[in-house]
C-alpha positions as CSV (number, residue, x, y, z in Angstrom):
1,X,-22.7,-29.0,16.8
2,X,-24.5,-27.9,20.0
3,X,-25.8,-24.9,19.4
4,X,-24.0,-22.8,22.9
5,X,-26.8,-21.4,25.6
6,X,-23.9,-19.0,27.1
7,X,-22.7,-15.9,25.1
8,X,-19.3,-16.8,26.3
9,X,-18.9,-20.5,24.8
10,X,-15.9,-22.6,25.8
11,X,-12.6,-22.0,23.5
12,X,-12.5,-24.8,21.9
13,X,-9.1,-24.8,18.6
14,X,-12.0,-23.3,16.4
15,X,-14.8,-22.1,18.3
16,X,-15.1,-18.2,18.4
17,X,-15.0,-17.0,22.2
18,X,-16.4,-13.9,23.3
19,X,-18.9,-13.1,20.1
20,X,-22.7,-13.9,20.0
21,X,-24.2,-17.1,20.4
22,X,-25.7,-16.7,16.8
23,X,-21.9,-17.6,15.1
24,X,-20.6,-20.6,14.6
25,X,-17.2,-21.0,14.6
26,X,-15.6,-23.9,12.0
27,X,-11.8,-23.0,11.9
28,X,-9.2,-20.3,12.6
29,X,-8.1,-19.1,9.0
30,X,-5.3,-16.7,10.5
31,X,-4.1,-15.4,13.8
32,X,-1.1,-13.1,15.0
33,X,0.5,-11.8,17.8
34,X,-2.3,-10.7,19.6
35,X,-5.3,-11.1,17.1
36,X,-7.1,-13.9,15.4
37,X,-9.3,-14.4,12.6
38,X,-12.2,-17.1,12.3
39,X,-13.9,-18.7,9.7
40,X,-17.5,-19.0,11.3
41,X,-21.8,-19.5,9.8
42,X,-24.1,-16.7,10.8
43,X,-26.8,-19.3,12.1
44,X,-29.2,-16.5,11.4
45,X,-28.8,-15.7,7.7
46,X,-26.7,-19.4,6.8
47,X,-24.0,-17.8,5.4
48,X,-20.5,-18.2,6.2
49,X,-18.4,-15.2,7.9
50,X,-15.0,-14.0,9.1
51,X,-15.1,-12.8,12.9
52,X,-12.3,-10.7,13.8
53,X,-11.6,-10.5,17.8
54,X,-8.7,-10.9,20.6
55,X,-7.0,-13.7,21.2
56,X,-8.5,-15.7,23.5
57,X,-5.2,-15.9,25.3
58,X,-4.1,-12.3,24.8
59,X,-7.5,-10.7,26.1
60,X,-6.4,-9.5,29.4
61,X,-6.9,-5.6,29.8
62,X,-3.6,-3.4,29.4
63,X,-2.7,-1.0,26.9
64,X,-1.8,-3.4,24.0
65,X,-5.9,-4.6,24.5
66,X,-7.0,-0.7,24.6
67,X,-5.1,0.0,21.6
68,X,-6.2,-2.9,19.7
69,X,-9.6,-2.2,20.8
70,X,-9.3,1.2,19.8
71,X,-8.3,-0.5,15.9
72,X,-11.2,-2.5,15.6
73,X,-13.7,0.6,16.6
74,X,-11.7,2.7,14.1
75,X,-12.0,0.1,11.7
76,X,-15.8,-0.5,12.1
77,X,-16.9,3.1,12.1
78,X,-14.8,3.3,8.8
79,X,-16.9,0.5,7.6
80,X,-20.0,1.7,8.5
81,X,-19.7,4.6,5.6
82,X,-18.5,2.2,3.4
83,X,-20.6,-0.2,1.2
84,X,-18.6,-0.9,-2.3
85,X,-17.9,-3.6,-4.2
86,X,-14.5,-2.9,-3.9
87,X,-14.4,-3.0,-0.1
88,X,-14.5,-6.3,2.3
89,X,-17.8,-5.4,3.8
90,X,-18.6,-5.4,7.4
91,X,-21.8,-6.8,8.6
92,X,-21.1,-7.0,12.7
93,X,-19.6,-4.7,15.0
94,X,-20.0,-5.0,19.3
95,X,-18.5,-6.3,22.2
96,X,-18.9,-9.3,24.6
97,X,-17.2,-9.0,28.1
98,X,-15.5,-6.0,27.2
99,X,-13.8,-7.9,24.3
100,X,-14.4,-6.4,20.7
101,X,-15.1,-8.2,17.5
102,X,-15.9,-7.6,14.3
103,X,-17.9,-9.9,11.7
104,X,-17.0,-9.7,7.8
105,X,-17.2,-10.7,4.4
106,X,-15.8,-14.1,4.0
107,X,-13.4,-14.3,0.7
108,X,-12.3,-17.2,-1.1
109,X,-8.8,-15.6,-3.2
110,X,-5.8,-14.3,-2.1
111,X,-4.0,-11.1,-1.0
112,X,-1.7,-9.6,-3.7
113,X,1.4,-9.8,-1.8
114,X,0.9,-13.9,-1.9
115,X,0.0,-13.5,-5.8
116,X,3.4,-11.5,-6.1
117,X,5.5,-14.4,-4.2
118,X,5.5,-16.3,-7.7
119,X,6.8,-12.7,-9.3
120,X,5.8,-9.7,-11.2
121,X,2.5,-9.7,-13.1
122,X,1.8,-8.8,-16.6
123,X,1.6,-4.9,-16.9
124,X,-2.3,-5.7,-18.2
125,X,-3.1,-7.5,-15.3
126,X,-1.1,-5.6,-12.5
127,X,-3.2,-2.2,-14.4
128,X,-6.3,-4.2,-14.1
129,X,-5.9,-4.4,-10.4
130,X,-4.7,-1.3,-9.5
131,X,-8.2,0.6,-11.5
132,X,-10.1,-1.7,-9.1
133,X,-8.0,-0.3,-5.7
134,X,-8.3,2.9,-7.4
135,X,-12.0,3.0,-7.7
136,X,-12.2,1.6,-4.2
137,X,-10.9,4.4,-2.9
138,X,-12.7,7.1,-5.2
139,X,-15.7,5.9,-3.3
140,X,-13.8,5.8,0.5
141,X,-12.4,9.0,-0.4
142,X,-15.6,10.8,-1.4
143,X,-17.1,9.5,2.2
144,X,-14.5,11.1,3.8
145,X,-12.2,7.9,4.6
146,X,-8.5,8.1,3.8
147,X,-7.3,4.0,4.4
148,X,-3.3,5.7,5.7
149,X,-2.2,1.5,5.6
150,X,-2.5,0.4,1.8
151,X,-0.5,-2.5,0.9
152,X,0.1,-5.7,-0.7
153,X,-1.0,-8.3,2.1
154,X,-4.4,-6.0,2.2
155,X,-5.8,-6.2,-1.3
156,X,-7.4,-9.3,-1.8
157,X,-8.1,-10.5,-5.1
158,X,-10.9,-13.6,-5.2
159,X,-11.4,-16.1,-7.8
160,X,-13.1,-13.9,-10.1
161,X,-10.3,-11.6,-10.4
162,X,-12.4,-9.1,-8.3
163,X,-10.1,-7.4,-6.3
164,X,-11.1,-5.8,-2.2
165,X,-9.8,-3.4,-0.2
166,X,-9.2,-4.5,3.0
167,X,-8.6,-3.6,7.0
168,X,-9.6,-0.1,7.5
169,X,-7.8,-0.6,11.2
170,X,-5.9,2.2,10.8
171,X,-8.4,4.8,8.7
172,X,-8.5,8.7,9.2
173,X,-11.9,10.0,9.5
174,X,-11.3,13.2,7.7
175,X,-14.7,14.9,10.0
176,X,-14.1,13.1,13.5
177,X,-12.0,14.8,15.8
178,X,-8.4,13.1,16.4
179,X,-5.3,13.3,18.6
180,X,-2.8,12.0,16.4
181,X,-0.8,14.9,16.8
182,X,3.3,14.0,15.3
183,X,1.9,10.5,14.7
184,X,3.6,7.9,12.2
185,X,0.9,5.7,11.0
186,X,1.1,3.5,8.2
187,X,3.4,0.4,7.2
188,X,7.0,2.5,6.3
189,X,7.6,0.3,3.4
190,X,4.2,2.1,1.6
191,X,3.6,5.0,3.7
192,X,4.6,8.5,2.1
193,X,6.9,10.6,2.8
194,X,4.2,12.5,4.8
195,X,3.1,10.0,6.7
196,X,6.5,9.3,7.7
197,X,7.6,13.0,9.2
198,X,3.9,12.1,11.2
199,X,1.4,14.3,9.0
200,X,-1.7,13.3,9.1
201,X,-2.0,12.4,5.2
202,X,-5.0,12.9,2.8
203,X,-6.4,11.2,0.3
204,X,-2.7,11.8,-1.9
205,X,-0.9,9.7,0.9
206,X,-3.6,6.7,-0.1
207,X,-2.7,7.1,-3.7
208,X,1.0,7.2,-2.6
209,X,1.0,3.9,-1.7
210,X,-1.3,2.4,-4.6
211,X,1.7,4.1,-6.7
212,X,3.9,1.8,-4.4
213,X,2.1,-0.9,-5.0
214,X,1.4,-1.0,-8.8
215,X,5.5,-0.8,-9.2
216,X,5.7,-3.8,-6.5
217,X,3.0,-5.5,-9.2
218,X,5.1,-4.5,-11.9
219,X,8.3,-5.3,-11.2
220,X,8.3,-7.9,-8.6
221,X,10.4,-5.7,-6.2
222,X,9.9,-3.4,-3.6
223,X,10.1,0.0,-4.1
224,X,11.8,1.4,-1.1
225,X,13.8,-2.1,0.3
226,X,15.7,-0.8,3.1
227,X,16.4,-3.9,5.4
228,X,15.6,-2.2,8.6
229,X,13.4,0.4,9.8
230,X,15.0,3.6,9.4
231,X,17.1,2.8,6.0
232,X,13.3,2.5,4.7
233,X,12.1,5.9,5.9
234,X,15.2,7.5,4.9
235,X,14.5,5.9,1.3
236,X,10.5,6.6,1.2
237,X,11.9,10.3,2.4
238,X,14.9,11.1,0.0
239,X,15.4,8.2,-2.8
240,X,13.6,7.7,-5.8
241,X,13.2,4.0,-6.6
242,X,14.7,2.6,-10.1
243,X,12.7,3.4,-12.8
244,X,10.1,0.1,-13.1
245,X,10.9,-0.1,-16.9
246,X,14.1,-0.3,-16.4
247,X,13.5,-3.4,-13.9
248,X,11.0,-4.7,-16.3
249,X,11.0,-3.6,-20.0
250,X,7.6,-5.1,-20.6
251,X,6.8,-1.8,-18.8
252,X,6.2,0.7,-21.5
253,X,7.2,4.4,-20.8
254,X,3.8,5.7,-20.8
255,X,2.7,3.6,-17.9
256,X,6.4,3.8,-16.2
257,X,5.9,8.1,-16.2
258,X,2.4,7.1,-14.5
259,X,4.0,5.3,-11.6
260,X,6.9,8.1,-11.3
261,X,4.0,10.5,-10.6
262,X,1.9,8.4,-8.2
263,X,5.5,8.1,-6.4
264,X,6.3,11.7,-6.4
265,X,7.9,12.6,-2.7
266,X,5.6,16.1,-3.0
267,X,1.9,15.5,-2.7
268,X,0.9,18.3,-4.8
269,X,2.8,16.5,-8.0
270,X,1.0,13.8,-7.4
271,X,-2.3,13.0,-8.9
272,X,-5.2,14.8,-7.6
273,X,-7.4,12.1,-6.7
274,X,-8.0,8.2,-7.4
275,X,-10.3,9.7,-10.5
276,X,-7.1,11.0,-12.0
277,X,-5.0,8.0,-11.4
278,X,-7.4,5.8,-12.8
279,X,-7.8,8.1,-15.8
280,X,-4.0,8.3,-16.4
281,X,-3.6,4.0,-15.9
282,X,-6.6,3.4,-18.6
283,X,-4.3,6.2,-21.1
284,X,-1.4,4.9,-20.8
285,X,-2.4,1.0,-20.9
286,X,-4.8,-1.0,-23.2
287,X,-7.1,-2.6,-20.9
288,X,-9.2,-5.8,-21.3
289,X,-12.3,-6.2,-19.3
290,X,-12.0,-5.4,-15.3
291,X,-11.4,-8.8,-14.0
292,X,-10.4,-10.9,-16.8
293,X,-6.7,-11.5,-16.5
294,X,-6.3,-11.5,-13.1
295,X,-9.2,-13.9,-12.9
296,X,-7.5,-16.1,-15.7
297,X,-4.1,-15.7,-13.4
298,X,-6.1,-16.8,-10.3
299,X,-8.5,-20.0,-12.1
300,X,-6.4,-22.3,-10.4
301,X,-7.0,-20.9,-6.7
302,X,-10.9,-22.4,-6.7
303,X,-11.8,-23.8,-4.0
304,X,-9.4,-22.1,-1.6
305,X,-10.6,-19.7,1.3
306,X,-8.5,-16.9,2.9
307,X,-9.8,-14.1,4.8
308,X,-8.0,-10.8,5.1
309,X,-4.9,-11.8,6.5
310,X,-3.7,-8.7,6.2
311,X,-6.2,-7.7,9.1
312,X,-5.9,-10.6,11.1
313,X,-3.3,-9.0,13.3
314,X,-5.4,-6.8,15.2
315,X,-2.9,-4.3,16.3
316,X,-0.4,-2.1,14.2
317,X,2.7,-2.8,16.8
318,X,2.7,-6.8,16.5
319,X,1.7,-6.2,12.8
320,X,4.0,-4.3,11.3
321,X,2.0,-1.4,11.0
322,X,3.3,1.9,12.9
323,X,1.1,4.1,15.0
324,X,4.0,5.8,16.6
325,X,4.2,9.3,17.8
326,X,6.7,11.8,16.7
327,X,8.5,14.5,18.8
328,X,9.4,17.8,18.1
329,X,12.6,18.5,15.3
330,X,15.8,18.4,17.3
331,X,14.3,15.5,20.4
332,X,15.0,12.3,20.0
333,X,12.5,9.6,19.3
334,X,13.1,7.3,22.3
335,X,10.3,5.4,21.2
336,X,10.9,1.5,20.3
337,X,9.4,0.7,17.0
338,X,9.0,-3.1,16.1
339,X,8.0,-4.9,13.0
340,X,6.9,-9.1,13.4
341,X,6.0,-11.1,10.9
342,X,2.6,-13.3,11.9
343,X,1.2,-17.0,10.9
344,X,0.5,-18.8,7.9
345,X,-2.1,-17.1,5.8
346,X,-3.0,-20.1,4.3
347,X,-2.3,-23.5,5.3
348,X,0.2,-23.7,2.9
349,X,2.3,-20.1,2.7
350,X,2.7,-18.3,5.5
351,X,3.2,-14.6,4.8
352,X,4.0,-11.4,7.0
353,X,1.2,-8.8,7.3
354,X,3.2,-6.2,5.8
355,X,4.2,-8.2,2.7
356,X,7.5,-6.4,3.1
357,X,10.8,-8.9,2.6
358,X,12.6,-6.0,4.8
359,X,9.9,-6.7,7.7
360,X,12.2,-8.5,10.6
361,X,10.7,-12.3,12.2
362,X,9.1,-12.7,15.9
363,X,13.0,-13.6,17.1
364,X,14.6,-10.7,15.7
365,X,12.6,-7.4,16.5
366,X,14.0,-4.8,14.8
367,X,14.6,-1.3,17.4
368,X,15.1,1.5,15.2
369,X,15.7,5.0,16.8
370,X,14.3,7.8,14.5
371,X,14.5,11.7,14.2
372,X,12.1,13.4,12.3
373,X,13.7,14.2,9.1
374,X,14.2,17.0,7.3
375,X,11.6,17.5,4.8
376,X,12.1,16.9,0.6
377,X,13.0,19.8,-1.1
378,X,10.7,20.9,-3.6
379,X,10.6,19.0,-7.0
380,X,10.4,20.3,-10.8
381,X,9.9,18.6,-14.1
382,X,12.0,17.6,-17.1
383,X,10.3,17.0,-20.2
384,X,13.1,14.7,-22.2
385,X,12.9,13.4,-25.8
386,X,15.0,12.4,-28.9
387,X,15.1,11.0,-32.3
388,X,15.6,8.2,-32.4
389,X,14.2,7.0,-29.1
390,X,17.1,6.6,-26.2
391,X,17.9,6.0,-22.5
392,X,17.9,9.2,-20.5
393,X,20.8,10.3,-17.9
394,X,20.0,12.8,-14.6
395,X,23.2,13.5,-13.2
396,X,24.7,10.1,-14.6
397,X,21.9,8.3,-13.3
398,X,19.4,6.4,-15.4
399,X,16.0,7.6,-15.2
400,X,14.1,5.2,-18.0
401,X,14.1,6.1,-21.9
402,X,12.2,8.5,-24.2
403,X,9.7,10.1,-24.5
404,X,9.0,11.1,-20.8
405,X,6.6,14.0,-20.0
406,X,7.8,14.8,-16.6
407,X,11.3,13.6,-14.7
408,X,11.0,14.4,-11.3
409,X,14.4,16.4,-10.2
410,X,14.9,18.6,-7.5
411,X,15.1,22.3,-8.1
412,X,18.1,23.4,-9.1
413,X,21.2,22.4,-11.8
414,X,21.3,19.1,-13.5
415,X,23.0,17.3,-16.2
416,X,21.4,15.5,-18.4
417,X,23.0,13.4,-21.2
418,X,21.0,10.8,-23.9
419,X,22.5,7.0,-25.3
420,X,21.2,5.9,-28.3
421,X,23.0,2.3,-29.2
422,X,26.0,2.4,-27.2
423,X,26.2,6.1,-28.3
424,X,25.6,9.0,-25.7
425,X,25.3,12.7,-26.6
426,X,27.2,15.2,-24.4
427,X,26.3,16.5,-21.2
428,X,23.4,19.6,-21.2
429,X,23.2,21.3,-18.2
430,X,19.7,22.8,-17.0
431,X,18.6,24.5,-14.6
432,X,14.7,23.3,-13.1
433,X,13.0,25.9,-10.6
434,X,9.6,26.0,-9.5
435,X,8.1,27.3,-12.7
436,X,8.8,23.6,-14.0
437,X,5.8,22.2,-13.1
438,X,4.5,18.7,-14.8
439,X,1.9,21.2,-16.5
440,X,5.0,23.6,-17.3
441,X,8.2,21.1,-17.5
442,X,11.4,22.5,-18.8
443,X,12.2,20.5,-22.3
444,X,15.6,18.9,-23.2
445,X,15.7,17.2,-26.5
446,X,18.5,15.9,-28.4
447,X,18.7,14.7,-32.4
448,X,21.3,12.0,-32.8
449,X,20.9,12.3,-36.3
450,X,21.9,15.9,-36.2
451,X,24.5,15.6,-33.2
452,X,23.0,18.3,-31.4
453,X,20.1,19.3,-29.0
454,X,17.0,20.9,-30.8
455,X,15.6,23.9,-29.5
456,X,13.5,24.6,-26.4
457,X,16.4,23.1,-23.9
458,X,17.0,25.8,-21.7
């Protein structure tokens, strides 16, 4: 190949336009609505990159090119705090004619969301994953990054079993100044409940969604799969998803209470930080080596490059990620927000950016109108047990089996009733307040050898 003299070469179906002369480009590797991902060779340092710009054919100025502009700038001065193993590195940032790019690690694996087509993982592996994301984000968090846009499609795992966090397009600088004032950023089927009424979200709202995530790993479902925009919100708002052991009983209880926490609606009964949640995963799971069952799972994906596909689509309104802006309680939202799905990741599975099967096509845009919804009411814990072990009731719904440390109800009465082979004790009514905390949690046990509940119930 001719190496260009121009630092605008000619678009050619693989060649790079718009980035420095020093690139070469060998073949587009994804590409979206308005962005587009290259697989290209630093002529410098001979290595091979990804180069993450404009579409050649989408580059005219106008306020879908200022605000994917503004992504990529977000996303590179994210990067430029962050240098972890866990994290796609960054190794280029600038602009050429006005037209930003950014230059990255190059990764041969896949994202989890394409890992997940072929179902649920093990609970050792999907653990062994989710204490690499977490660790990740120990280290973004302690720089001051919160990611607000974890998800499936951007956590790549390669063919070590080394999993990276990816696309930082959408990352809150917790010391830069900001105008997101009433602003819904995220993707709705991961973003918490905080994120949704357009609060800016902290590092909680990060570990929200890994929570989100480990359950998708786990049970091979979503957790909140509303089929359009606002039954989703509405779910991530007010529902709490079925329990993942009762989805998949390979789940055992002490890693199914872990998830309920991560998931909790309140941030404050969440975990405190990524520490925390990876403390809790490694207690409640035996884990082998970091890396070794997931790289076993992915020994046959050798040879096989993908590049963050999740960040290929430059811009949250073609991608399915919302950066939408909130009015007052009591307007209305008159603004449109639509979800697309994007190109093949691969050559031979294309996937949607999201990795959400609720997340609408190109021809059918989903226009949802939302109202900022009233917030969750304060939640307390149940602490539920019995001999011998048994399913567990919460107002005649199924909430997992025993022993569970902490059921997440709202304050105020519930009824709570035990089944122990096809037998069910009666009904005990309890009344949770705010004193139940998950380090305080109100205690309901019940003895089906005795026919009663034990003492300490109410």
């Amino acid at each position: 190949m001719t190496r260009p003299t121009s630092a605008e070469p000619a678009v050619g179906p693989s060649v790079p336009p718009r980035v420095p002369e020093r690139y070469e480009g060998l073949e587009i590797i994804g590409q979206g609505a308005m962005g587009v991902v290259y697989k290209a060779r630093d002529r410098d340092l001979d290595r091979i990159v990804a180069i993450k710009t404009i579409h050649p054919n989408r580059s005219a100025r106008g306020q879908l090119f200022d605000a994917i502009a503004a992504r990529l700038c977000r996303e590179a001065m994210a990067a430029a705090r962050l240098a972890h193993p866990g994290i796609v590195a960054v190794y280029d940032v600038g602009r050429v004619s006005e037209t930003p790019y950014i230059v990255m690690e190059y990764i041969t694996g896949r994202t989890l969301a394409e890992i997940l087509d072929a179902g649920p993982l093990p609970p050792a592996t999907a653990v062994e994953v989710i204490l690499q994301v977490c660790r990740a984000l120990e280290y973004a968090h302690a720089q001051g990054v919160v990611h607000r846009d974890i998800k499936t499609s951007n956590i790549m795992v390669d063919d070590r079993g080394k999993a990276k966090l990816a696309d930082f397009g959408v990352a809150r600088i917790i010391d830069k100044p900001t105008n997101e004032t009433r602003m819904m950023i995220g993707t709705p089927a991961y973003m918490s409940p905080e994120q949704a009424r357009g609060v800016p979200g902290d590092a909680r709202s990060d570990l929200f969604a890994v929570g989100v995530v480990l359950y998708e790993a786990l049970t091979g479902a979503k957790a909140f799969p509303g089929e359009d925009l606002a039954t989703v919100l509405d779910q991530v708002l007010h529902v709490d998803p079925v329990p993942a052991r009762e989805r998949n009983f390979a789940v055992s209880p002490a890693l199914d209470t872990v998830v309920r926490r991560a998931i909790d609606k309140e941030p404050d009964d969440r975990y405190r930080d990524a520490a925390a949640f990876a403390e809790a995963l490694m207690q409640a799971a035996a884990i082998p080596g970091t890396g070794t069952a997931v790289g076993r799972l992915l020994s046959h994906t050798r040879g096989r490059g993908a590049v963050l596909i999740g960040a290929a689509i430059l811009v949250g309104i073609g991608a399915g990620v919302f950066v939408t802006p909130l009015l007052p309680r009591g307007q209305e939202h008159a603004g449109r927000a639509t979800e697309r799905s994007t190109g093949p990741a691969l050559p031979a599975k294309p996937i949607t950016p999201t990795g959400d099967a609720s997340t609408p096509s190109d021809s059918t845009n989903a226009v949802a109108r939302v109202e900022p919804p009233v917030p969750a009411a304060k939640r307390g814990c149940v602490s539920v047990n019995a001999v011998p072990f048994a399913k567990v009731y919460v107002d005649g719904q199924s909430v997992g089996e025993t022993p569970q440390a902490c059921v997440r109800v709202r304050h105020g009465q519930h009824r709570i009733q035990f089944e122990w082979t096809g037998a069910r004790s009666p009904e005990h009514v309890v009344t949770v307040a705010k004193e139940h905390t998950a380090e305080n949690p109100l205690r309901a046990s019940y003895d089906f050898r005795a026919g009663r509940f034990v003492s300490g119930t109410d």
